[in-house]
PyMOL CGO cylinders between C-alpha atoms (Angstrom):
from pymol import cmd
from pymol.cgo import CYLINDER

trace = [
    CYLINDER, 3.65, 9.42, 10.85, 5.13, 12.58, 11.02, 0.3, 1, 1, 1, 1, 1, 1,
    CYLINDER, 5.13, 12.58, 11.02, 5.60, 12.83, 14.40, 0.3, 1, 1, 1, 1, 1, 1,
    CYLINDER, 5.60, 12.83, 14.40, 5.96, 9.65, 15.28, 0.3, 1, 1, 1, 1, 1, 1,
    CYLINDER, 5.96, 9.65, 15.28, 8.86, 9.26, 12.80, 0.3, 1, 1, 1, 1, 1, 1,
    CYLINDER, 8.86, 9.26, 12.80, 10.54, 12.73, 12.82, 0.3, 1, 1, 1, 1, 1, 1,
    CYLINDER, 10.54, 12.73, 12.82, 13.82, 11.30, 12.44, 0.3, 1, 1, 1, 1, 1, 1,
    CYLINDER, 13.82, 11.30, 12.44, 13.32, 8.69, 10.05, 0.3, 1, 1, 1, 1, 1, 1,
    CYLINDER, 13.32, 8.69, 10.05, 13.58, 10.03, 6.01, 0.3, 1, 1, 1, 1, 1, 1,
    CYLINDER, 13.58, 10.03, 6.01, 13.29, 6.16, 4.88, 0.3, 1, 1, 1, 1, 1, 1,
    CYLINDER, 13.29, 6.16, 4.88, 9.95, 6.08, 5.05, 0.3, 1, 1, 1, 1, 1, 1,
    CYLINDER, 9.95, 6.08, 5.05, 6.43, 6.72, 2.90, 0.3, 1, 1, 1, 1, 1, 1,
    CYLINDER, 6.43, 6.72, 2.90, 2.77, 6.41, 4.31, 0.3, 1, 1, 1, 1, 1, 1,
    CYLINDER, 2.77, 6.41, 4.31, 0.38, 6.58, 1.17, 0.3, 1, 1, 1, 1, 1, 1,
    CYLINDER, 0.38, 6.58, 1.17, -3.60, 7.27, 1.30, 0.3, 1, 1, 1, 1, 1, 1,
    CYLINDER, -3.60, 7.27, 1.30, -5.70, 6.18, -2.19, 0.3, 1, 1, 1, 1, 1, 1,
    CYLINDER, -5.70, 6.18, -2.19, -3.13, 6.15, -3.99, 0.3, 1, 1, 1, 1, 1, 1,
    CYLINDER, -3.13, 6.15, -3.99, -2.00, 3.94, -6.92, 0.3, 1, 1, 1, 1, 1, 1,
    CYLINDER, -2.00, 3.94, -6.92, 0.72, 1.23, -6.44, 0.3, 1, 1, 1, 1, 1, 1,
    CYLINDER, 0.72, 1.23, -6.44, 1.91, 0.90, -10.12, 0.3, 1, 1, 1, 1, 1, 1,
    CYLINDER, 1.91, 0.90, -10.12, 4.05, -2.35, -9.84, 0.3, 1, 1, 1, 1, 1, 1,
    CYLINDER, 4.05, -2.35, -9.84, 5.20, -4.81, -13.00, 0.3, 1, 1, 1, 1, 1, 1,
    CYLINDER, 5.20, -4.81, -13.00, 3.67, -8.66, -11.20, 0.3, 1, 1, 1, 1, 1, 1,
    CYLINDER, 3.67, -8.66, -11.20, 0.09, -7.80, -12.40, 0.3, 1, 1, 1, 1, 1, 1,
    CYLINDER, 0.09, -7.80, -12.40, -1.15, -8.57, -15.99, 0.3, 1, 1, 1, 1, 1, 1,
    CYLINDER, -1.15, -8.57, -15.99, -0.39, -4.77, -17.26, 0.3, 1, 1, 1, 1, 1, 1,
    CYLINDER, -0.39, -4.77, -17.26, 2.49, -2.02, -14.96, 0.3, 1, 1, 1, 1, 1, 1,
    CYLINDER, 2.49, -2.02, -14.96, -0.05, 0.57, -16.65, 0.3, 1, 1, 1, 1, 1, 1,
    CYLINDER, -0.05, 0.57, -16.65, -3.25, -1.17, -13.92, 0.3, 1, 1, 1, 1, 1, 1,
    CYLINDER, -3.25, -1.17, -13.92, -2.32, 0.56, -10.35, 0.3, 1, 1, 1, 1, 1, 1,
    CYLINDER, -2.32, 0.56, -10.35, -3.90, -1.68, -7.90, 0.3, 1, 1, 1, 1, 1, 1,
    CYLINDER, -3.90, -1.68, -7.90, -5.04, 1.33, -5.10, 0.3, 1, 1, 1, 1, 1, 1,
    CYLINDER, -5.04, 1.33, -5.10, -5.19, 0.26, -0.97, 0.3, 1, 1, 1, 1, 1, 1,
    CYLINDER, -5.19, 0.26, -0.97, -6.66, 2.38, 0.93, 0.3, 1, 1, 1, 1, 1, 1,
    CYLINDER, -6.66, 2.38, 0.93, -3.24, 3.08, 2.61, 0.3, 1, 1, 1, 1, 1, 1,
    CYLINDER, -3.24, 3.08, 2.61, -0.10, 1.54, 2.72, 0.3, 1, 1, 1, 1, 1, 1,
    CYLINDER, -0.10, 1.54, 2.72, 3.26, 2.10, 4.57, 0.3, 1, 1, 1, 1, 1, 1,
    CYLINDER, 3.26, 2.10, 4.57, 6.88, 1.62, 2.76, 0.3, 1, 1, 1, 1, 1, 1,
    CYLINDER, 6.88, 1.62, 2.76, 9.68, 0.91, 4.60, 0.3, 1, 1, 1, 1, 1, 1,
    CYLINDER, 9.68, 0.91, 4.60, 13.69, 1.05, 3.09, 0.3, 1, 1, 1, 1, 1, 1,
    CYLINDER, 13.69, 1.05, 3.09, 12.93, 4.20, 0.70, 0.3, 1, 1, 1, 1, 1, 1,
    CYLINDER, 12.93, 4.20, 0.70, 12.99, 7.97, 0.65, 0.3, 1, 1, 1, 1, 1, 1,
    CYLINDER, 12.99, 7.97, 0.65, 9.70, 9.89, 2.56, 0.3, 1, 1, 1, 1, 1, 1,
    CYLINDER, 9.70, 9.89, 2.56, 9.86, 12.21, -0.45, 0.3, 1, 1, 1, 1, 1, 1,
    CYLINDER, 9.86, 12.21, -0.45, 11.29, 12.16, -3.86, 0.3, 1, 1, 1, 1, 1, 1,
    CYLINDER, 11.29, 12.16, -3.86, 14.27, 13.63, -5.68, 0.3, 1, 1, 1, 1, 1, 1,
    CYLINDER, 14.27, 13.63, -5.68, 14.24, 17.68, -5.33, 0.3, 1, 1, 1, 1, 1, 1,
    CYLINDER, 14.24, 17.68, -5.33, 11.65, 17.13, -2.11, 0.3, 1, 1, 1, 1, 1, 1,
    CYLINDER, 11.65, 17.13, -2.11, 9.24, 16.26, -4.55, 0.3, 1, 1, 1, 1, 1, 1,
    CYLINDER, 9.24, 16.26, -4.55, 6.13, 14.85, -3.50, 0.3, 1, 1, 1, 1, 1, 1,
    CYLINDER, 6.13, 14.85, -3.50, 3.81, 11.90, -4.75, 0.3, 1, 1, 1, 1, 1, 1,
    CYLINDER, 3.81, 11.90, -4.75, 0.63, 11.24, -6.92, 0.3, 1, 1, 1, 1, 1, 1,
    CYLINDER, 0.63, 11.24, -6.92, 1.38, 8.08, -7.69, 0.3, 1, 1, 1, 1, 1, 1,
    CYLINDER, 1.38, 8.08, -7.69, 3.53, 5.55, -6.34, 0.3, 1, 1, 1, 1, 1, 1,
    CYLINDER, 3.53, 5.55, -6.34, 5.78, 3.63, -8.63, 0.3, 1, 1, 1, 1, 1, 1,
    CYLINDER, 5.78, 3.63, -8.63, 7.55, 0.77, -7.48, 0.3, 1, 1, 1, 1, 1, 1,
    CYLINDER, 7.55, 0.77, -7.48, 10.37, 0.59, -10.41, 0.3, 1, 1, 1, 1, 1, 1,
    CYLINDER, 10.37, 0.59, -10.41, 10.86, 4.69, -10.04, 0.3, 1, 1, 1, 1, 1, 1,
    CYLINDER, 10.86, 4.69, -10.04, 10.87, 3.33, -6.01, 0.3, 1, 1, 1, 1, 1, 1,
    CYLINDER, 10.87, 3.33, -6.01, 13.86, 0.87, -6.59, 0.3, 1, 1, 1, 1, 1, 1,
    CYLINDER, 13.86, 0.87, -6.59, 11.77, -1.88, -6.15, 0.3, 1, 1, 1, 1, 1, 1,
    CYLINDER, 11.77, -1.88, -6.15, 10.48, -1.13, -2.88, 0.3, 1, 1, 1, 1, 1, 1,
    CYLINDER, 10.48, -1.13, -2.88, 7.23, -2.30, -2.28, 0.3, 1, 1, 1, 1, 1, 1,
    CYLINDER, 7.23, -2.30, -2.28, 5.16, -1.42, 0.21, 0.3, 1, 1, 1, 1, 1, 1,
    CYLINDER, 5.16, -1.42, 0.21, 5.74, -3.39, 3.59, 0.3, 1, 1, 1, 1, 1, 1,
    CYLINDER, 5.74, -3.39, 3.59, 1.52, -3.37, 5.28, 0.3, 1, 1, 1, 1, 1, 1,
    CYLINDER, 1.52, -3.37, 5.28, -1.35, -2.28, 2.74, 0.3, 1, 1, 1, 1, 1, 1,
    CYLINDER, -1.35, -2.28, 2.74, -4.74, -1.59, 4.35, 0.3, 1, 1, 1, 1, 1, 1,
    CYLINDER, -4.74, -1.59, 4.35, -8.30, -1.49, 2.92, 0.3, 1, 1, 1, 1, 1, 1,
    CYLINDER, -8.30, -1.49, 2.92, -11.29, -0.53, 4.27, 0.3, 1, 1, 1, 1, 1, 1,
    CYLINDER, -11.29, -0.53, 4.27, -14.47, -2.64, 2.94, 0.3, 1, 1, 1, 1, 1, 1,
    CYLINDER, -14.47, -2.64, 2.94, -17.13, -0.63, 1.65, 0.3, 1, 1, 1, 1, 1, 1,
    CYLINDER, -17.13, -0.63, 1.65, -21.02, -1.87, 2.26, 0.3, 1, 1, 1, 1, 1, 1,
    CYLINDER, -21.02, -1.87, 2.26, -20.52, -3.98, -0.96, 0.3, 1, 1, 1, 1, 1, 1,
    CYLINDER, -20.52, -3.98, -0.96, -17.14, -6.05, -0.98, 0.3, 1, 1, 1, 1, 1, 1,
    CYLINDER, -17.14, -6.05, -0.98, -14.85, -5.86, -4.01, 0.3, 1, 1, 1, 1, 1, 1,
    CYLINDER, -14.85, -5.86, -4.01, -12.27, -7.97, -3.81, 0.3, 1, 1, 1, 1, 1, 1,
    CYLINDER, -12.27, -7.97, -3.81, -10.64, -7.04, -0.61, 0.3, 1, 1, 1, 1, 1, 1,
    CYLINDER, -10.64, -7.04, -0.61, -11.03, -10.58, 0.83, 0.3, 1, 1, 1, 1, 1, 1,
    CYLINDER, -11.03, -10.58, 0.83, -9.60, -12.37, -2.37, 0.3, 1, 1, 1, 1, 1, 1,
    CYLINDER, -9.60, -12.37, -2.37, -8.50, -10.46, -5.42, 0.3, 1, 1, 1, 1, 1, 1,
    CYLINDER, -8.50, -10.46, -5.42, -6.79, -7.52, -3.59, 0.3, 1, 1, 1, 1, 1, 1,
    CYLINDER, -6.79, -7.52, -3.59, -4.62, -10.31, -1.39, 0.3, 1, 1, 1, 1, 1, 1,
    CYLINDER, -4.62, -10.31, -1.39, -3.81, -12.21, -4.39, 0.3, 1, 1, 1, 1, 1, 1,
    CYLINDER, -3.81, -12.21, -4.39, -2.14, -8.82, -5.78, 0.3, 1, 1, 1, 1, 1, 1,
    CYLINDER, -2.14, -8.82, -5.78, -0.75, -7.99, -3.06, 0.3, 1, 1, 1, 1, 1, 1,
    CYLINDER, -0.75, -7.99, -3.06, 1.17, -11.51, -2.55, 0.3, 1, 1, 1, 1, 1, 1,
    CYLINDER, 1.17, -11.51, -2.55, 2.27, -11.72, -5.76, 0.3, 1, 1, 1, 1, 1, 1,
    CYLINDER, 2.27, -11.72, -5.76, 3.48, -8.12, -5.22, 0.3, 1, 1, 1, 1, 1, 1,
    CYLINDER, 3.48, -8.12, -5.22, 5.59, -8.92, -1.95, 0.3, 1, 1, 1, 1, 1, 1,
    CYLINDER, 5.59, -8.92, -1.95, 3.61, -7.18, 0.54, 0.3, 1, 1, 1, 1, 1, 1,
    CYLINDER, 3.61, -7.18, 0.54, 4.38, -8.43, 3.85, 0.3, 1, 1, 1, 1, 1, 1,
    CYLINDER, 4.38, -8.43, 3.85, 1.60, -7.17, 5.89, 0.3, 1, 1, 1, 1, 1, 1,
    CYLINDER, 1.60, -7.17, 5.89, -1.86, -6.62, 4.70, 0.3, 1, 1, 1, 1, 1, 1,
    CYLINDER, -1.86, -6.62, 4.70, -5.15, -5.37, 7.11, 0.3, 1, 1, 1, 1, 1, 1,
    CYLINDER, -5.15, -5.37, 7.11, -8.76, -5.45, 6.26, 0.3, 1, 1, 1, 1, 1, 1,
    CYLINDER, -8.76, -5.45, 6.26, -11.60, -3.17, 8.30, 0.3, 1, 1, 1, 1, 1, 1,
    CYLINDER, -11.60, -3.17, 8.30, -14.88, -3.53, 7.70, 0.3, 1, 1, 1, 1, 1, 1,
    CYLINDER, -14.88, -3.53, 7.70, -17.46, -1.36, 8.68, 0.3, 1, 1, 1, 1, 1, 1,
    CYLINDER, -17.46, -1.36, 8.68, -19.85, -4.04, 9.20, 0.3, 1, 1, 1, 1, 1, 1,
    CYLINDER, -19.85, -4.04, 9.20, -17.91, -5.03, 11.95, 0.3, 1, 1, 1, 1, 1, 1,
    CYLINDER, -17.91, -5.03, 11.95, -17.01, -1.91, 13.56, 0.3, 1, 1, 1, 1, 1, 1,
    CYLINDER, -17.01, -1.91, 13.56, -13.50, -3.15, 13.64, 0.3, 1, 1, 1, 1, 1, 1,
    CYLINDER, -13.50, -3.15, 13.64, -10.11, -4.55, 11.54, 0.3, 1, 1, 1, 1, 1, 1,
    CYLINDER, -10.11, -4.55, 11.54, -11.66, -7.19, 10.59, 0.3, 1, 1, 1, 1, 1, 1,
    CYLINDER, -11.66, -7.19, 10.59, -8.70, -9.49, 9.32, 0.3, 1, 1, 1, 1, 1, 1,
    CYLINDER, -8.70, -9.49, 9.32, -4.66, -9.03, 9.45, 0.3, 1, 1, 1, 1, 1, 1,
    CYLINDER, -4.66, -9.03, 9.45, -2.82, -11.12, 7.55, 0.3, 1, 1, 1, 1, 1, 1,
    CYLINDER, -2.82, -11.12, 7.55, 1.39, -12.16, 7.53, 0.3, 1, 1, 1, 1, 1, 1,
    CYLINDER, 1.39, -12.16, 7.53, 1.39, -12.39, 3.85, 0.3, 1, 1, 1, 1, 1, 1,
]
cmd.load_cgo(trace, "trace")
């Protein structure tokens, strides 16, 4: 992203990290993709500051605009729970690999 985006300060590419939003049953439950891309906010906070965590209310309600998560050998949740989350969070873009596969196994417009 770096390079690609050298220009561009309004953006944030996260890697395990939790998403600590207010639309699931507790803001104090991070719900962690295995990456996810923001769009619309700063690349790094106040005092160039950088991230452990990110917090959508401390991110002005920005929410992440494409989550991805790779599927381990056992499934958990990706395919249902994870999507429902993200929905209700306002992701618009969410991508699931599986290593079973050997490829992205499922995009969806959510």
């Amino acid at each position: 992203m770096e390079l690609l985006w050298s220009d561009r300060q309004d953006e944030y590419f996260g890697v395990d990290m939790g998403i600590y939003h207010t639309t699931g049953a507790s803001p104090r439950v991070p719900v962690v993709p295995d990456a996810f891309l923001s769009l619309g906010g700063l690349r790094r906070k106040a005092g160039n500051q950088s991230r452990k965590s990110y917090v959508v209310w401390e991110e002005n309600g920005i929410v992440p605009t494409l989550t991805l998560e790779i599927v381990p050998w056992t499934p958990g949740g990706e395919y249902d729970d994870k999507l429902m989350i993200y929905q209700q969070l306002g992701v618009r873009y969410y991508g699931v690999s599986n290593p079973e596969y050997g490829q992205l196994d499922r995009i969806a417009i959510i």
